[in-house]
C-alpha positions as CSV (number, residue, x, y, z in Angstrom):
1,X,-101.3,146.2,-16.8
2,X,-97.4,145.4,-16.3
3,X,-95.0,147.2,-13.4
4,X,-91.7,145.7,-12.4
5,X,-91.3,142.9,-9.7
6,X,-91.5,144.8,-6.1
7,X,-89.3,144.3,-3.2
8,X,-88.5,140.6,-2.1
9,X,-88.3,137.4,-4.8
10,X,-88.1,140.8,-7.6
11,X,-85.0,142.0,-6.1
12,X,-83.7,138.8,-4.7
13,X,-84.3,137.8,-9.1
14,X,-81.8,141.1,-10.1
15,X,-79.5,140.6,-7.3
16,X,-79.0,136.7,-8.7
17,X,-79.8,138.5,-12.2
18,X,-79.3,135.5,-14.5
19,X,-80.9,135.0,-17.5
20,X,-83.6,136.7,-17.3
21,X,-84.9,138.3,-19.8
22,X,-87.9,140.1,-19.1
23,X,-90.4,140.5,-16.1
24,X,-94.2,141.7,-15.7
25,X,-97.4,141.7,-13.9
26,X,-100.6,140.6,-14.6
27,X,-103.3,141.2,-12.4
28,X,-105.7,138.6,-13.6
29,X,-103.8,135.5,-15.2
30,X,-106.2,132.7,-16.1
31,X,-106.0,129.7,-13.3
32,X,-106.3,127.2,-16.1
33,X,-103.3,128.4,-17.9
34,X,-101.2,127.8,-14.9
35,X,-99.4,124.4,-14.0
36,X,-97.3,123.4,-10.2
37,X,-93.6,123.6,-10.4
38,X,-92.5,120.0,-11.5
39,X,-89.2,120.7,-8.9
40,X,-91.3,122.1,-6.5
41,X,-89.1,122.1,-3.3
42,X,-92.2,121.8,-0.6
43,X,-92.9,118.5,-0.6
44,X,-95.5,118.8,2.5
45,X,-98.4,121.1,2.3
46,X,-100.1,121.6,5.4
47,X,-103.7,121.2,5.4
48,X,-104.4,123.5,8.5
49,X,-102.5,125.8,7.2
50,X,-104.2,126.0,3.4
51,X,-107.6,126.0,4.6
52,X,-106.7,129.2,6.6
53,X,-105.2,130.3,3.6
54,X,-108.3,130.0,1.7
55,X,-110.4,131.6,4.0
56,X,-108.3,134.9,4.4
57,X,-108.6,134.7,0.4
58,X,-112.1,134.2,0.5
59,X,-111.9,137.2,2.9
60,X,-109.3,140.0,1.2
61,X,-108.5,138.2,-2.0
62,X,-104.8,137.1,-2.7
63,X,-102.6,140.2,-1.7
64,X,-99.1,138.4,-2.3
65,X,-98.8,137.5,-6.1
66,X,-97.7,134.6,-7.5
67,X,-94.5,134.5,-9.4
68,X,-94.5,132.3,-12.2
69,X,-92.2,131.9,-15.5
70,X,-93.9,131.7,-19.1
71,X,-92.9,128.6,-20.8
72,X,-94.6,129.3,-23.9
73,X,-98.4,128.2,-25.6
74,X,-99.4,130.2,-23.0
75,X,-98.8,128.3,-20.2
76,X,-97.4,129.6,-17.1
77,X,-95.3,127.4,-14.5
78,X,-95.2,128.4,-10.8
79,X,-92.0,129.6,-9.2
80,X,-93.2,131.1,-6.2
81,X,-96.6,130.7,-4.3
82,X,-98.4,127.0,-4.8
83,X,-100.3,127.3,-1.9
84,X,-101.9,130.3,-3.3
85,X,-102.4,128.5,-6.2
86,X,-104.1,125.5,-4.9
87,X,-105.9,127.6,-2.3
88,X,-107.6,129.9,-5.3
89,X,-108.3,126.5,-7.0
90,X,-110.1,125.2,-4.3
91,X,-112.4,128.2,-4.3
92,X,-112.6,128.2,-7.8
93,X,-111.4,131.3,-8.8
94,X,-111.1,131.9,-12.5
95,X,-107.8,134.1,-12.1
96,X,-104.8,134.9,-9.5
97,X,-102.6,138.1,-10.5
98,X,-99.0,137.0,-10.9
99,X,-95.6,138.5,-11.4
100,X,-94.4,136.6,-15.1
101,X,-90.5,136.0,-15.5
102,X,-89.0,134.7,-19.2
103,X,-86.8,132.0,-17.7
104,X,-85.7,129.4,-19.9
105,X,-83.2,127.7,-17.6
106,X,-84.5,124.6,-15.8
107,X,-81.4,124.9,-13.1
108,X,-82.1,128.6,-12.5
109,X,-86.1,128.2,-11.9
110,X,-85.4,125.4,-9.8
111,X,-82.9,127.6,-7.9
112,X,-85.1,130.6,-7.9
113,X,-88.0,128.1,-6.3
114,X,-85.8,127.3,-3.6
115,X,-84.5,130.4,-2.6
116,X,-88.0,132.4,-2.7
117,X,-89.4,129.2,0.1
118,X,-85.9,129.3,1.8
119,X,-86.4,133.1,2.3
120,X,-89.7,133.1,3.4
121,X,-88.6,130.7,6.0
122,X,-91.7,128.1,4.0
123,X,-89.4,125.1,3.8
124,X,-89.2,122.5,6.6
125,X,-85.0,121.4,7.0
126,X,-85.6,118.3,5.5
127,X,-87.2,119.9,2.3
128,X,-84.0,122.2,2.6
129,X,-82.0,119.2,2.2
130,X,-83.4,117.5,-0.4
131,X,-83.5,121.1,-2.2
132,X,-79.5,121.4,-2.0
133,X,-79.2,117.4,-2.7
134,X,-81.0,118.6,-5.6
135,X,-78.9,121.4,-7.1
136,X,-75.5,119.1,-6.0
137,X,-76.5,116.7,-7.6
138,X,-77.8,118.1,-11.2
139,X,-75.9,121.1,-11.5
140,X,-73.1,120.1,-9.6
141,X,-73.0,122.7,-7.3
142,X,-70.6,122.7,-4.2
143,X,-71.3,123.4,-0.5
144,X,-69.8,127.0,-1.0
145,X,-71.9,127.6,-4.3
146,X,-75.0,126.7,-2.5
147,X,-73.9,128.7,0.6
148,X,-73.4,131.8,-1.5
149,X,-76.5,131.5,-3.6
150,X,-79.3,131.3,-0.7
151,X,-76.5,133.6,1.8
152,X,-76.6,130.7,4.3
153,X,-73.2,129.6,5.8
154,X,-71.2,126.6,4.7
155,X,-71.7,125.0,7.3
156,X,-75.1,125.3,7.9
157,X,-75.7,124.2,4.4
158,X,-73.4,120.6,5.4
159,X,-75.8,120.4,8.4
160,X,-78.9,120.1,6.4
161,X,-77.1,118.1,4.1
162,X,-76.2,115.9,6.9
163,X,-79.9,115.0,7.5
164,X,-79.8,112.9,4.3
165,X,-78.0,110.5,6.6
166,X,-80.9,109.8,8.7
167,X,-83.2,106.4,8.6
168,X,-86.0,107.4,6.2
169,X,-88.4,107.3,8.7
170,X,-86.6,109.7,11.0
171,X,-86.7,112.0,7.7
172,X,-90.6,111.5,7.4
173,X,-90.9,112.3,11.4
174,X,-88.9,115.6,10.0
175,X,-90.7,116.7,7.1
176,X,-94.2,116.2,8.5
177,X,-92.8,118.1,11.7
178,X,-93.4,115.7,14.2
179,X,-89.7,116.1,15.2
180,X,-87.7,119.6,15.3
181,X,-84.7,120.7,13.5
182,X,-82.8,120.4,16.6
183,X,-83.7,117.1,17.4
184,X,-82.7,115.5,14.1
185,X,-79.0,117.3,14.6
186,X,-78.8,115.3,17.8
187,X,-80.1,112.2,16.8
188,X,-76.6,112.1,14.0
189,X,-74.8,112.4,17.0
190,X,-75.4,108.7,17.7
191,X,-73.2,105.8,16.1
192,X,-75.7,103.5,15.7
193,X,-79.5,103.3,13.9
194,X,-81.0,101.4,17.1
195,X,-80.1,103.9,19.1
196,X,-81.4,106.4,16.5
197,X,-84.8,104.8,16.2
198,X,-85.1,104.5,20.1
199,X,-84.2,107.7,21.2
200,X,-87.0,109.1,17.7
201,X,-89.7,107.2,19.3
202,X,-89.0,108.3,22.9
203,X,-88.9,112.2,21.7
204,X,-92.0,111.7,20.1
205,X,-93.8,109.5,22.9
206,X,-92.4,111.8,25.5
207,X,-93.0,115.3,24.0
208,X,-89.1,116.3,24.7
209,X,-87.7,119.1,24.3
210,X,-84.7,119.6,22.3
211,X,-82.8,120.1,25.3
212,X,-83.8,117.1,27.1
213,X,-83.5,115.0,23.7
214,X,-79.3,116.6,23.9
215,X,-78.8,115.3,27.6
216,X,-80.7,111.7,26.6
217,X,-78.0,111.6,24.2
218,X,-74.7,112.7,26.1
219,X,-75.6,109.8,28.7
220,X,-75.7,107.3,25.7
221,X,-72.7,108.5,23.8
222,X,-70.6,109.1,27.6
223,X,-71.8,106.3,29.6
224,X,-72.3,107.9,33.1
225,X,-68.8,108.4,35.3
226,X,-70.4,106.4,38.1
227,X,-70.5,103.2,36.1
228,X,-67.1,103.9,35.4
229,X,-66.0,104.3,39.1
230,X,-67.8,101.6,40.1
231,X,-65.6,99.3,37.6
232,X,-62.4,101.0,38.7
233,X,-63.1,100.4,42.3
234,X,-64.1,96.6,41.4
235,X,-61.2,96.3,39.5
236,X,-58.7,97.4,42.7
237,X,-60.7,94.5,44.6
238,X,-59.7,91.8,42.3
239,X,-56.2,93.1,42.0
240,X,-56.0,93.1,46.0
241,X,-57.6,89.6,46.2
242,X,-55.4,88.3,43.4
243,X,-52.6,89.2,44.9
244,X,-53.3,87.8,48.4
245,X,-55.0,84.5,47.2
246,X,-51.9,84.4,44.6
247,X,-54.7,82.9,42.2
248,X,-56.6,84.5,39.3
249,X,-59.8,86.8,40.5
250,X,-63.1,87.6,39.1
251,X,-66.0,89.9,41.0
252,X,-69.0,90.2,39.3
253,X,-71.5,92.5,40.3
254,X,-75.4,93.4,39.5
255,X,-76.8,96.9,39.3
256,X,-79.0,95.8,42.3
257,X,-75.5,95.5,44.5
258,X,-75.4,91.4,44.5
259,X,-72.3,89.5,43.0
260,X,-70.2,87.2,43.0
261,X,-66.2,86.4,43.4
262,X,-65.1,83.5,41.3
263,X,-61.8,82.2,42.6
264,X,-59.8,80.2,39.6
265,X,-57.2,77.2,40.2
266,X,-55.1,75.2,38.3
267,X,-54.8,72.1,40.9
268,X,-56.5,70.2,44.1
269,X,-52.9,71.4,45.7
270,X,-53.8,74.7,44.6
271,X,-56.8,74.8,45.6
272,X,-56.4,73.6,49.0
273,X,-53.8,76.5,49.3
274,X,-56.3,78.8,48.3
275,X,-58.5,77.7,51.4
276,X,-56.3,78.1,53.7
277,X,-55.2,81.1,53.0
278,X,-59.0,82.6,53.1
279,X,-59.3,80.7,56.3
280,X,-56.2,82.1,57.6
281,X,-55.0,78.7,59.2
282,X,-51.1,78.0,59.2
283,X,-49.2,76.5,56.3
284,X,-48.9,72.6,57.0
């Protein structure tokens, strides 16, 4: 039994319409002829979410095929739908009906992978970036190619691509979803990887929101404008005191208010000068 792809990864295929040369369907493609997509772009496979998966299979069967290219010695590799295919494996079943595409392009089933997951909104953002680090890397393909290709905006593609930047451990916390999208944007706002790795385990310790993560992060990038008043203000003092005492000025203070004013002098002539003057007694 063959029909034509339906809507979705079938039109998305014609839209992009590459090489391509053929496509049907096959409603009961042997499991052992089948083999995972060695550039698969999921890298994480969420066991909650497979073991539901193979219960509603186990229930209605697998009503989404998968879409798969034929690479000869018939032998089929996966473009589209690996959790279906370990889920039906897991429960044994002997055959999965699939959608079969003649693609002989490495570059455009790797492309075709990552669009059908981007789509489907299956892709976490680091698995996004890695996917685009991918196709710039071995095809060469610019920000605007990759833009154009998945219809994403430029600059949302350079954002994802921007989370390459991050420690490898802040990726990790990304991909396995411990952290948020959101979170990992604000986190490159910070200069430094100390502060990176502080504010990562505080989000995750402390359950914040993206939103409180944002503000954590504007009162470590602007330090807050009382500090900065409170130095102004101390400054003015030691100007004022300099300027009386007619002798260098220094007034350090601690966050809990105490101090001290150190008083600098070059002689014991000075220095007496200086004492009389803050005990207001006559020149001699």
């Amino acid at each position: 039994m063959t029909k034509v792809l339906g809507k979705g990864l079938g039109a998305l295929i014609r839209n992009y319409n590459s090489n391509i040369e053929s496509e049907h369907f096959n409603s009961e493609l042997p499991i052992k002829n089948i083999i995972p997509n060695k550039n698969q772009p999921r890298k994480v496979f969420n066991l909650k979410k497979l073991n539901s998966l193979i219960d509603s299979i186990k229930e209605k069967g697998i009503i989404q095929p998968l879409t798969v290219r034929d690479i000869g010695n018939d032998t089929f590799e996966i473009i589209a739908g690996e959790r279906r295919y370990r889920a039906a494996k897991q429960i044994n079943l002997a055959s999965v009906p699939a959608y079969i595409l003649n693609i002989k392009n490495d570059f455009e089933m790797m492309e075709l992978a990552l669009i059908e997951n981007i789509q489907r909104a299956n892709l976490n953002a680091m698995e996004e970036s890695e996917g685009y680090l991918f196709l710039k890397e071995k095809y060469n393909f610019s920000q605007a190619d990759i833009a154009k290709k998945i219809s994403k905006s430029r600059s949302e593609v350079a954002n994802k691509l921007r989370l390459l930047k991050l420690p490898a451990n802040i990726q990790a916390s990304l991909k396995n979803r411990e952290i948020e999208y959101g979170h990992a944007r604000a986190i490159l706002s910070l200069k430094n990887t100390s502060h990176m790795s502080s504010v990562h385990k505080k989000i995750i310790g402390k359950k914040l929101s993206v939103r409180n993560t944002e503000d954590m992060i504007k009162k470590i990038n602007n330090p807050d404008t009382k500090t900065k008043t409170i130095k102004n203000q101390t400054i003015k003092k030691e100007e004022k005191l300099s300027n009386y005492l007619k002798s260098s000025v220094s007034v350090v203070t601690k966050k809990n208010g105490d101090g001290k004013i150190e008083i600098n002098f070059h002689s014991k002539r000075n220095l007496t000068k200086i004492i009389k003057q803050i005990l207001n007694e006559k020149k001699v």
